[in-house]
N, C-alpha and C positions, 0 to 999 in steps of 0.2 A: 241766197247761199251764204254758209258761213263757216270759216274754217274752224275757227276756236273762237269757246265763249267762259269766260269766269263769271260766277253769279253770284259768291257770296263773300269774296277776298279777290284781292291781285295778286298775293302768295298761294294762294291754294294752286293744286295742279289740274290742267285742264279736261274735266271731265269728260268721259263717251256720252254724245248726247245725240240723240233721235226727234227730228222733228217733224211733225205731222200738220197739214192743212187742220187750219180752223173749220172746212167746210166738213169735216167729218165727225164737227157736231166737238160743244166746248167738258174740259172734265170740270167737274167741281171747284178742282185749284188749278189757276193759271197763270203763267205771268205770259202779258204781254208787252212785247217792245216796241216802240215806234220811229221809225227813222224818220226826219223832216229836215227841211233847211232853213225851218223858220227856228226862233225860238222856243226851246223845249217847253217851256210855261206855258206858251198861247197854245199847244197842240192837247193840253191836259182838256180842256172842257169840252170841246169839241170829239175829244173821243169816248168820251163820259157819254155823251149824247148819243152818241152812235152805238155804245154797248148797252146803255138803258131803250135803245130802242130794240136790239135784239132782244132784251132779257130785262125788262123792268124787276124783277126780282132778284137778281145779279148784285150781290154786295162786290162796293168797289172798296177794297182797304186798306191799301195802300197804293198811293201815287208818287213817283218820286224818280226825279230825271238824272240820267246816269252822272252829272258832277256830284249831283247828293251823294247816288248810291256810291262814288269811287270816295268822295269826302268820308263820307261814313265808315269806310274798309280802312282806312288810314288813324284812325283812330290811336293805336298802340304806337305806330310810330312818330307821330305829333305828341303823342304824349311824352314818349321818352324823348325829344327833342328837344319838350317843354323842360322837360325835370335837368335834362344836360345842361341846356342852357344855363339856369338857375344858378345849378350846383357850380358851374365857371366860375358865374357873377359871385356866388356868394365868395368861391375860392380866393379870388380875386380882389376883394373889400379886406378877404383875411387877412391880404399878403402873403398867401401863399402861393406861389409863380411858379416853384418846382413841378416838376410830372408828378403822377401819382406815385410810381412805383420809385422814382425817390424819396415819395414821401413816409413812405415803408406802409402804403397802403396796397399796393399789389405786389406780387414778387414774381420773377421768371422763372419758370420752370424746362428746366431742358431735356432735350428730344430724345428719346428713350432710341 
C-alpha cells in the first residue's frame, strides 16, 4: 500500500496514481520498486535474474536505487548552492562584507 509517491522530483506535486498487480501480465514500460532491508546494490542482480527469468527478452535500462534517483532531483538546488557559496567566498576575498542591497545590487521594493 502506498499513500503518496513522487517519481521524477521532490518538488513536483503528488500525482493520482493507480496500481495494478504485475500478475496481470507486464506493459512494455515499467518501473519497478523494490523494498529490502538489505543494501539497495546487492538487491540489483538478483532481481535482474528473476526478470530475465520471466522475459529473457525484457531490456533492463535503467537501474538506480532511490539515494541516486533523490541525488539526481536535487541537482538544481546543489547547483545554486554550489554557485552561492562561491559568489560569498569570492565576495569575501573582495572585501566586500556589506549585504547586497547596500551594495546597490538589489533594492527594496515596497508593498503596493
Amino acid at each position: 500500500m502506498v499513500s503518496d509517491a513522487k517519481y521524477r522530483s521532490l518538488r513536483e506535486p503528488v500525482p493520482n496514481t493507480v496500481y495494478f498487480p504485475a500478475i496481470d501480465g507486464f506493459d512494455s514500460d515499467f518501473i519497478l520498486h523494490v523494498r529490502t532491508p538489505l543494501r539497495p546494490e546487492a538487491m540489483i542482480a538478483p532481481v535482474r535474474e528473476v526478470l530475465r527469468s520471466l522475459d529473457p527478452e525484457m531490456p533492463i535500462i535503467e537501474v538506480r536505487t532511490l539515494r541516486e534517483e533523490v541525488e539526481a532531483s536535487l541537482w538544481q538546488e546543489r547547483l545554486l548552492a554550489w554557485l552561492s557559496t562561491i559568489f560569498r567566498r569570492y565576495r569575501r576575498l573582495a572585501g566586500q562584507h556589506r549585504p547586497l542591497r547596500h551594495a546597490g545590487l538589489c533594492r527594496e521594493v515596497p508593498h503596493a
